[in-house]
N, C-alpha and C positions, 0 to 999 in steps of 0.2 A: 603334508599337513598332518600326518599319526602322528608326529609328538606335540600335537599340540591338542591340549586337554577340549579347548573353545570350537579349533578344527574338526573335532572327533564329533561332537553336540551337533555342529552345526550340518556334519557330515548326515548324520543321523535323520538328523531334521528333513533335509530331501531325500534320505533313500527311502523311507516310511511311509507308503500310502497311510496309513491313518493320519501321522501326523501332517501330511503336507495335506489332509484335507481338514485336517485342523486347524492349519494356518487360511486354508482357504475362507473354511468360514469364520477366523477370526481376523484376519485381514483387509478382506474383501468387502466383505457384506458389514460396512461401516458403521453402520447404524442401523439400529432395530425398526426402525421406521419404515425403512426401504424394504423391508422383507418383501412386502405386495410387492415389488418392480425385481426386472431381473437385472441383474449388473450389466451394463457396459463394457467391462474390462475386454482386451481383445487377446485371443492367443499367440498371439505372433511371436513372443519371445523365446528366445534360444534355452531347450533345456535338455538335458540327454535323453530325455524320451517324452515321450506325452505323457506317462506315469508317473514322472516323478515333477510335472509340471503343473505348480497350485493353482493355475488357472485355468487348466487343462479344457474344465468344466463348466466355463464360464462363456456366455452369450456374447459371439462377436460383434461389433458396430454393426449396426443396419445402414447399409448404405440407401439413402433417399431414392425415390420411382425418380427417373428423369421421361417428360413426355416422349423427347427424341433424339437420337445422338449426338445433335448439333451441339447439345447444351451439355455435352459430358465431354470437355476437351484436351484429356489426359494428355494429347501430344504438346499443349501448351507448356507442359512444366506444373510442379506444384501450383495447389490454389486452395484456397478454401471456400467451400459453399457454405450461405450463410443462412438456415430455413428458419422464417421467420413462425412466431405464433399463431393459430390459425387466427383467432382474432384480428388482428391487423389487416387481416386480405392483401396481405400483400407478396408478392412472386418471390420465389427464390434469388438470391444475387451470389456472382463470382466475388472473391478479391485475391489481388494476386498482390498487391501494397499500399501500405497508408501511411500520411505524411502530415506533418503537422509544422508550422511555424510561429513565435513570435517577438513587443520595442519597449527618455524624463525628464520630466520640466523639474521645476524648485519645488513646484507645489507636493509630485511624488515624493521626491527626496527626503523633504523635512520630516513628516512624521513618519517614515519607514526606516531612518539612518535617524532616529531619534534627535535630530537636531535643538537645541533649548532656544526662547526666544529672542535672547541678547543675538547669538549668531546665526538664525532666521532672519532676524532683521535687518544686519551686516548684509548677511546675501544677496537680500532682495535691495538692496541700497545701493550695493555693487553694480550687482545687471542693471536696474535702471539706468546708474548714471553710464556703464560703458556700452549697453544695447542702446537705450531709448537716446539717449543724448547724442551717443558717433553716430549711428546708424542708422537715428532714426527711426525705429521701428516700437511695436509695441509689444507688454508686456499685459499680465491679467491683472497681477497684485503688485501694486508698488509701494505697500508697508506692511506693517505686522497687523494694521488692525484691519485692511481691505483682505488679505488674507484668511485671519478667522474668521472674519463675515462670510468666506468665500467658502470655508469648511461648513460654518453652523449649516448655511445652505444646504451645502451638498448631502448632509446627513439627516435629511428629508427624505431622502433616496434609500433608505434602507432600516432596517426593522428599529423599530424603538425600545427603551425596556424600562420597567421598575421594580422598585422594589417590594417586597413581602417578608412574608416572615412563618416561623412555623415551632409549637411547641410541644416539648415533653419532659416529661416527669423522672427524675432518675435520682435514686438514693432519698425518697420523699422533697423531693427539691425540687421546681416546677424551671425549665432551661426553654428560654426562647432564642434561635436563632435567627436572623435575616439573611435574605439572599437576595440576587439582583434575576432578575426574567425576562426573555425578550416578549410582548407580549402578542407581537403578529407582523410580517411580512409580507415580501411581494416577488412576485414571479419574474424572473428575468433570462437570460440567456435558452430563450426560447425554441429558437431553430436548432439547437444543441441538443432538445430532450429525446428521450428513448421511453416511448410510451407503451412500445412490449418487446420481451423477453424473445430470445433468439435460441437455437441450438446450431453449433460450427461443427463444420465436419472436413476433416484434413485432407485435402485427394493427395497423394503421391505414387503418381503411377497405378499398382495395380491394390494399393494400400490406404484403407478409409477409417482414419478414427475422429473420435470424438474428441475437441478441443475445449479448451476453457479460459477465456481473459476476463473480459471486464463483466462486473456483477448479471450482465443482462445473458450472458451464455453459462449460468448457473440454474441448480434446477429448483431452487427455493421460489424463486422469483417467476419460473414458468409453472410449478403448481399454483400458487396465488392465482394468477390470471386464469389459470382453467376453472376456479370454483365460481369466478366472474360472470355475470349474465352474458352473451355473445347474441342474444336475438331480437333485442331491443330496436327500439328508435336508437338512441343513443348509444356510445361506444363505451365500456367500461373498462377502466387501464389501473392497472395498480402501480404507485409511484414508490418504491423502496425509499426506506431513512437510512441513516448510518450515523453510530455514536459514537463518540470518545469522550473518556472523563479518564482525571487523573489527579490526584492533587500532587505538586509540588512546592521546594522553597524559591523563593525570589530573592531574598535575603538571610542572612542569617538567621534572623528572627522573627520573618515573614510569611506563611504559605499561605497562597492560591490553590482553589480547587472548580478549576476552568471545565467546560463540559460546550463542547463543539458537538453542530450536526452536519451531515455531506447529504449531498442531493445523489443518492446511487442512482439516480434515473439519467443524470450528466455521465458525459463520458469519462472515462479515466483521467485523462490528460487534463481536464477543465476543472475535475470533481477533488483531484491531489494537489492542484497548483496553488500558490498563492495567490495570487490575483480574484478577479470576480467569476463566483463560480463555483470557487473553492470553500473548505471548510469557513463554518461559522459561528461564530461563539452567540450561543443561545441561554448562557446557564451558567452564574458561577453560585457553586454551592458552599454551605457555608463549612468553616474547616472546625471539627467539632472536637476541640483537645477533652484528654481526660481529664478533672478538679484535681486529681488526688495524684502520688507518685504509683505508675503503675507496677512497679518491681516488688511494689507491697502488699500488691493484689493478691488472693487465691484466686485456682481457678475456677470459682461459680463466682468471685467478685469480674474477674476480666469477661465470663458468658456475660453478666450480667450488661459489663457497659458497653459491650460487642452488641449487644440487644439492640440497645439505648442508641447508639451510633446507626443500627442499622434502621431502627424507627424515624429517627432525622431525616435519614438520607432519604429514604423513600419517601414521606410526605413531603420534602421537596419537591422529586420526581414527576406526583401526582399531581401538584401544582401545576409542573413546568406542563406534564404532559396532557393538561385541558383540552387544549384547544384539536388534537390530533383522535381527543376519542371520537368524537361523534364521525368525521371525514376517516376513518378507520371502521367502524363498525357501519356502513350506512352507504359514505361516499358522498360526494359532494358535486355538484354541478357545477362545472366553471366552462365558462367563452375564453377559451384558449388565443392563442398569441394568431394562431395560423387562422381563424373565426371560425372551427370548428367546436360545439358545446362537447365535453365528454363529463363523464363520472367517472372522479375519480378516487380512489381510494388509498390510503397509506398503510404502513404500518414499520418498524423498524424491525429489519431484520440484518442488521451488524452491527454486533460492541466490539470496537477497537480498547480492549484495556488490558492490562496487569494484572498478575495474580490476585494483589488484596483488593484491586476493583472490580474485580468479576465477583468478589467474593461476596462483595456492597450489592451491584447489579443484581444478585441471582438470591441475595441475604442466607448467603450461607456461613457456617462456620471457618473459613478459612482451611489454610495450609497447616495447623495443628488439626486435624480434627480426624473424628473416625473416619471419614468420607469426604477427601479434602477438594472435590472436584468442584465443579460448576455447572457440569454438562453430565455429571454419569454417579454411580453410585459404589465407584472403584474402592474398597478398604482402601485404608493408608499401609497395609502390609504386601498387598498387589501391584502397588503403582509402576514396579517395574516390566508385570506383566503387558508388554506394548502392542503384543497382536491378539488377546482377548478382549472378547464385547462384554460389556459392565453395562445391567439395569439403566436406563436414559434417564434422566430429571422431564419432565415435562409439565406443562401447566397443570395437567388433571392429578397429576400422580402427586404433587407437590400441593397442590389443595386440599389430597387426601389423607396427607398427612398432617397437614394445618388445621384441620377439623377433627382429626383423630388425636393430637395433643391438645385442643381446644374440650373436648369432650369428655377429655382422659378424668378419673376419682380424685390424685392427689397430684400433686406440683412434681414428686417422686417421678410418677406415673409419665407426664407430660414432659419432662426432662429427659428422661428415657427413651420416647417418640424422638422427640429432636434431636439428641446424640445420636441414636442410629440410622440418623436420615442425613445428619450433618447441616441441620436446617436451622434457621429464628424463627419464630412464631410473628413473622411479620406480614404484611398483605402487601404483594410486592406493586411498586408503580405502574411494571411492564403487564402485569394482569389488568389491568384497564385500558390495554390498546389493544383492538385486535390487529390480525398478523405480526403477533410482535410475542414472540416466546424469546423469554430473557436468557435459559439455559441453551438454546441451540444459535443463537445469536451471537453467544460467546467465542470468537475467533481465533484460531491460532495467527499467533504474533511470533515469525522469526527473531526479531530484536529482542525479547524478553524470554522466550523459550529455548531458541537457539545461542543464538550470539553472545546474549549474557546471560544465560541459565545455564543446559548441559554444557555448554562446552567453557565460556566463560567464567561459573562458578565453581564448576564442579571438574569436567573430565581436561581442560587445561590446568588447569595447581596442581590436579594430584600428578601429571605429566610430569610438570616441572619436579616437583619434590621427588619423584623415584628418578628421575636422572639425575639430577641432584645428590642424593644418596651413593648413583654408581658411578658419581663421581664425572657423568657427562654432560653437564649443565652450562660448562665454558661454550666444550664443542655445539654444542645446539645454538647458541645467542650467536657463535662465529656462522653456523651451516645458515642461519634466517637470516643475519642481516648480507649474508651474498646472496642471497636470491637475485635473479636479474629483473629487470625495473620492466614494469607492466601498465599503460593508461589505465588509472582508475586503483592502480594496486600498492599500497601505505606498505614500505619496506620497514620492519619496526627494528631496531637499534634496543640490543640489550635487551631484548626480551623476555631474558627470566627474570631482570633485577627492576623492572619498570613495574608499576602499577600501572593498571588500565580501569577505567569508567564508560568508554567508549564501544558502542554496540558493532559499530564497522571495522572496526582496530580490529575487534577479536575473530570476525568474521575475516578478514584478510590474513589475519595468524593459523587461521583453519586454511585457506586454501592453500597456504606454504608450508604446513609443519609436515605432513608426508614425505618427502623426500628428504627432509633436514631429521628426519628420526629412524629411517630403515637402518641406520647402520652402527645407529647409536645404541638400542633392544636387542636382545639376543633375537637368535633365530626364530622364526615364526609369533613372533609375541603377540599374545590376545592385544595386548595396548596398542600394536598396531594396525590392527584388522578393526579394532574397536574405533581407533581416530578415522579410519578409512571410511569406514561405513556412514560413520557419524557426516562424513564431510561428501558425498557422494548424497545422503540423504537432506543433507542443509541446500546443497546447488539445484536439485529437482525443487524442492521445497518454498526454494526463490523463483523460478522461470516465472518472468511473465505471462509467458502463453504456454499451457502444458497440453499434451495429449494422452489418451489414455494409454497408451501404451508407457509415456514415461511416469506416469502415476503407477503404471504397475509393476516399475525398476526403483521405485520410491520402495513401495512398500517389501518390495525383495529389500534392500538397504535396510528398513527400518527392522527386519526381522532379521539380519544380519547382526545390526547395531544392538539389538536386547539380547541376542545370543554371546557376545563378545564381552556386554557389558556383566554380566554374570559369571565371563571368563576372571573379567577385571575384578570383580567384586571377590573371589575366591583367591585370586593369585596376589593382587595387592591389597586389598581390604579396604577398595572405596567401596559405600552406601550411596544405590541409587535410588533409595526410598525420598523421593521429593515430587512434589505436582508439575515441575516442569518435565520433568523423566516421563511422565505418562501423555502428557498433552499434546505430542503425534499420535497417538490413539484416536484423536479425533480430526485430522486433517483431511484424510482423504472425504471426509464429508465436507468441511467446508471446500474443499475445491471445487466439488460436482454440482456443490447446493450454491455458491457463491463466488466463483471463478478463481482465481489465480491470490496469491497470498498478497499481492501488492494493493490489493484492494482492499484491507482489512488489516495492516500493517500500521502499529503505532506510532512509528518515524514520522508519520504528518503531524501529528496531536504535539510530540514530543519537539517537533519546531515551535509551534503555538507555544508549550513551554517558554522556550526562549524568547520569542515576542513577548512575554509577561513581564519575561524577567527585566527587560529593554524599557519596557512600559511601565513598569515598578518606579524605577529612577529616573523619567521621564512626569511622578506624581510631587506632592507635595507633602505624600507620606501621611494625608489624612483622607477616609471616604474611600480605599482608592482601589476598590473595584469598581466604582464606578468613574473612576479616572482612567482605569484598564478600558472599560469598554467605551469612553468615549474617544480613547485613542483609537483601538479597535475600529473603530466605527468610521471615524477619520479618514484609515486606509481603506476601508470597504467601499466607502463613498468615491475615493480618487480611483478605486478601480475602477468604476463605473463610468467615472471622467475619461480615463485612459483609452476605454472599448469604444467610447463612442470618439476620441480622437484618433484612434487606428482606424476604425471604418472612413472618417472622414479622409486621413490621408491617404487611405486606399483608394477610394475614388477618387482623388485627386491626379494620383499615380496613373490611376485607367486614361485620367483625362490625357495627362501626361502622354500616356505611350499613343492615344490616337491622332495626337497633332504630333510627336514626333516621327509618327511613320508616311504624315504629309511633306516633312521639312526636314532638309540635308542640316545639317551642321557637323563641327569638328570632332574626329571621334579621340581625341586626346585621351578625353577623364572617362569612356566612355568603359564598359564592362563587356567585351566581348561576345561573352558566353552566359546563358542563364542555365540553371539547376530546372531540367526538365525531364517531360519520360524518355527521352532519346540520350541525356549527357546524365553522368552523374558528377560532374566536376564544372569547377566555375573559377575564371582570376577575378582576382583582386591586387587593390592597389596599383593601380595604372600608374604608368613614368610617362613623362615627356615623350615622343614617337621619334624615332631615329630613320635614315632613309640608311636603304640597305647598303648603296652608293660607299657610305659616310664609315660602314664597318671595318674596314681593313684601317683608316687613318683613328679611330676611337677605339680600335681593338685591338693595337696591332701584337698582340701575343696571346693570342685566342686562335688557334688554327679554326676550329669548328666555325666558329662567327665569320670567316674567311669563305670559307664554303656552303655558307647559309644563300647568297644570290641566286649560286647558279642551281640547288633546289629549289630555293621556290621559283625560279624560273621554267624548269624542267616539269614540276606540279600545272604549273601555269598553261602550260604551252601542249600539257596533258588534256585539260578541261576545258580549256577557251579556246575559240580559233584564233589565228594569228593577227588578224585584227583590232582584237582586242588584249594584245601582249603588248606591254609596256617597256620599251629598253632604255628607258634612264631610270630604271629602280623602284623599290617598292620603297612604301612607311613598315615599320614596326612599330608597334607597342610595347615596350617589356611591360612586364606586370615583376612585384614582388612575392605573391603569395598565389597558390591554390587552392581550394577547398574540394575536397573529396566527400562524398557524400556516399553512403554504402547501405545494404538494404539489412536490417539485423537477419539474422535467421532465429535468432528467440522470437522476436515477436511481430516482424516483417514492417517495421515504421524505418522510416529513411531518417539516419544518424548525422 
């Protein structure tokens, strides 16, 4: 690595006790907040001494008191102990794996496959006449208009909304906008909820770290419940929110500015899914174009209606967010689903958005600005700096700057406060909920940081262009599209001369371009070590379930990846002065404060997207947000239909298996084998039963099927006594298919 300018820096970088406890405290110690608590991180990782190891110095996992050996069963294999809040009172539990499963009438179909009501109506014309008439049997809806009747119904069942409006004054010209709001809701999926906050701990063997998945093994969510009263009558639980907004277009000429909330108190699988459960549209805000051509702005004309835009946006907000102040700051008594009363309390603490929507959320100046962040107080000339701590944004600190430009002698004066704050002089929404700070809220998003920021916008083109230049840009598009084929993994064809839009394309392009480039770059090349790092830090970055120990080969990577990038920046003359370049800087907080990245990950919102778009041309093209969400609503409501028709045929199924295990019948069609803790595989697709007799005259060029008798006779004649051996032949079954079913070791749910 001496001839390499990036190798020699980085070489540097570890042999230096100062500087590797420079990284330590710029690494490590996340965020300024946490200074009181000591880190987590654990030493375990491999480094050629304890001196030149940045974590050397850092406080290893505490492993939990165990009352008595019984319950410490390291000979079992990996497990995870799971200590609960003391609040809860409730015991510690093992888990060693968890599993999840789930099942459409006409009614699903139609408004989810955007069906129109000419061929709704064909449909339901059809089935009646070849269900109800051949067979017999009956249907729910057997026209178009007992069918709406049967939706208007069902959307009783879920939150209602209307509309308002809200104005401001911009350019002396008084602008009122309208927006749609849901105005209140109802509690469901009850037995599902997670009413406190967990801390996981890894056992393997003689090795205990600390884990993080779903929001509830975060540490944002278990300070809230400590500030909670715990000595009451009552139980006090704090129930976490989680947001998305984004505006996009539906049509050409069209945009939507949709604003989803998630229940972080549901579990993952419930809180992500589409179905009931899942995200909800609560809020479309209004899309607030500029009057005038903005290219002919200056820049105090664009401050100005960046102002204006962010004054809309927020007194929407304030609007939407009424009803969540008082049960936020106070808490609220409610007779829960199980008839226990508790108090409970809210507050949001995850924006799932985009650069220029954090910038809305947090009303700051954007990604031109002195201080482009959301969350920190990083110059725009630092933004490369990836493992220094940059001043926090915080509610106090951002008030005190709003009262210090408020106060300021001249407009000079006041402009000057907010340029060097990167701030608007706006009163932000999120300051009227308690537990709800807007700038730490703000989340890293793989899809928009990763996938289509660094590496998408930025360190993939300038790739392509210097191979390109030296002339190996064939060889590269020939070395990707042989990649060999991978479940899950988009082999791209032509991949220098393709455009891409797509945040998983590019993320599939990172996990194959390493080997298709070592031999393309000269020897040692920064570009290389740079793509390396970068994609080494993207794969942690995604785990669903991390531990602290791979958080702290995260953050080795990412100080890999700024050293390398710097190589990049010197040797080819890319600029990583942009807000995506910096916004790992604040990851390892949200992992520790809010769990694993899939939790806070834009790709759910960005589906809703698409449902708009679907629901767009499903309108009449007039009103038609609120044609969006009475579609919306449509599907919410038949989720509701569906959970209570799975439960039903659940029980059905029980009834099912206790009278088939009174009553013989044929096992033709029957499934062998069921998916249990003892099998991890199961047939399907039963055939006709063959006697084994019959296999030499229906096989006859199969030796193996020839010799299948007399094993299973010899099985036979092992395990049963002779009594009960049979010598005129057994049945078979074939089956056409297996299903395997396998335990992940990312996140240990059975696949």
């Amino acid at each position: 690595m001496e001839d390499s300018a990036a190798a020699q820096q980085f070489k540097k970088f570890k042999s230096k006790s100062h500087q590797a406890t420079e990284v330590r405290q710029d690494m490590l110690v996340s965020e300024q907040s946490l200074h009181s608590e000591p880190s987590t991180f654990s030493a375990a990782m491999s480094f050629e001494s304890e001196e030149l190891n940045p974590f050397a110095s850092e406080s290893p996992v505490s492993e939990p008191d165990y009352p008595n050996s019984a319950e410490h069963p390291i000979s079992l294999g990996p497990y995870i102990r799971v200590v609960h809040h003391p609040h809860s009172g409730l015991p510690d539990k093992l888990i060693y794996r968890d599993s999840t499963i789930l099942t459409p009438s006409i009614g699903e179909v139609s408004p989810h496959a955007g069906l129109s009501a000419e061929f709704t109506k064909r449909l339901l014309k059809g089935v009646t006449e070849t269900w109800v008439h051949s067979r017999h049997g009956k249907v729910t809806f057997s026209n178009l208009d007992d069918y709406r009747t049967g939706l208007e119904a069902a959307r009783n069942w879920i939150p209602e909304f209307n509309k308002a409006s809200v104005s401001e004054i911009y350019d002396g010209k008084e602008y009122t906008f309208n927006f749609i709001i849901v105005t209140h809701g109802n509690a469901t999926l009850a037995k599902h909820l997670i009413w406190y906050p967990v801390k996981k701990y890894l056992h393997d063997g003689d090795t205990v770290t600390q884990l993080y998945d779903d929001i509830d093994s975060g540490k944002s969510w278990w300070d809230i419940q400590n500030k909670l009263p715990s000595n009451l009558d009552l139980p006090h639980c704090f129930l976490p929110l989680h947001i998305w907004l984004d505006k996009g277009k539906v049509s050409t000429t069209t945009k939507l500015h949709p604003a989803l909330l998630q229940a972080g108190f549901l579990p993952g699988n419930i809180r992500n899914g589409s179905g009931n459960g899942g995200a909800v549209l609560f809020l479309m805000m209004p899309v607030v174009e500029d009057p005038y051509d903005p290219k002919s702005r200056t820049e105090a004309q664009r401050a100005a209606f960046a102002f204006f835009k962010r004054s809309i946006y927020h007194k929407v907000l304030t609007i939407a967010f009424k009803p969540l102040q008082h049960p936020s700051e106070y808490g609220e008594t409610v007779t829960c689903s199980d008839s226990f009363q508790r108090v409970l309390t809210t507050g949001i603490i995850i924006q799932s958005v985009d650069g220029e929507e954090a910038a809305s959320t947090c009303a700051t100046r954007g990604a031109s600005a002195l201080h482009p962040c959301p969350r920190c107080l990083v110059h725009k000339d630092e933004l490369t700096k990836l493992t220094k701590v940059f001043p926090l944004r915080t509610i106090q600190t951002m008030l005190d700057v709003i009262l210090e430009a408020r106060t300021a002698r001249s407009k000079k004066k006041t402009e000057e406060i907010l340029r060097d704050n990167g701030l608007h002089i706006v009163d932000n929404a999120f300051w009227t909920i308690a537990n709800s700070d807007p700038y730490s809220a703000v989340s890293y998003d793989t899809l928009h940081s990763d996938d289509l920021g660094k590496w998408g916008d930025h360190l993939f083109p300038k790739m392509v262009e210097v191979l390109c230049n030296m002339k190996q840009g064939g060889k590269f598009s020939e070395f990707m599209s042989q990649v060999p084929s991978w479940p899950g993994l988009k082999i791209v064809q032509n991949v220098i001369t393709v455009d891409f839009s797509d945040g998983n394309t590019y993320w599939d392009i990172l996990k194959t371009t390493l080997p298709c480039i070592v031999q393309l770059f000269p020897p040692k090349s920064s570009f290389i070590h740079c793509v390396r790092a970068l994609a080494i830090f993207r794969m942690f970055a995604g785990l669903h379930m991390i531990t602290t120990l791979q958080l702290n080969r995260m953050q080795v990577a990412l100080a890999e990846y700024e050293t390398y990038c710097e190589a990049v920046s010197k040797e080819y003359g890319k600029d990583f002065h942009f807000p995506k370049q910096h916004a790992p800087a604040h990851l390892y907080y949200d992992i520790t404060h809010k769990g694993s990245t899939i939790n806070y990950t834009t790709r759910t919102g960005e589906g809703f997207q698409q449902e708009s778009r679907n629901a767009y041309f499903q309108t009449n093209y007039k009103d038609v947000e609120r044609q969006v969400f009475t579609i919306d609503a449509n599907k919410e409501a038949l989720a509701y239909i569906a959970m209570d028709v799975e439960i039903y045929d659940n029980e059905l199924k029980e009834l099912k298996a206790l009278y088939d295990d009174n009553h013989e019948e044929d096992n033709t069609n029957m499934e062998l084998t069921a998916l249990t803790d003892n099998n991890h595989w199961k047939l399907g697709a039963p055939q006709h039963y063959i006697m084994t007799s019959k296999l030499f005259t229906e096989f006859p060029n199969d030796p193996f099927l020839h010799t299948l008798p007399a094993i299973i006779s010899n099985v036979v004649r092992q395990y049963f006594p002779p009594s009960e051996v049979i010598s005129t032949g057994y049945r078979i079954i074939p089956h056409k298919c297996v299903y395997i079913h396998y335990i992940s070791l990312e996140d240990w749910k059975v696949e």
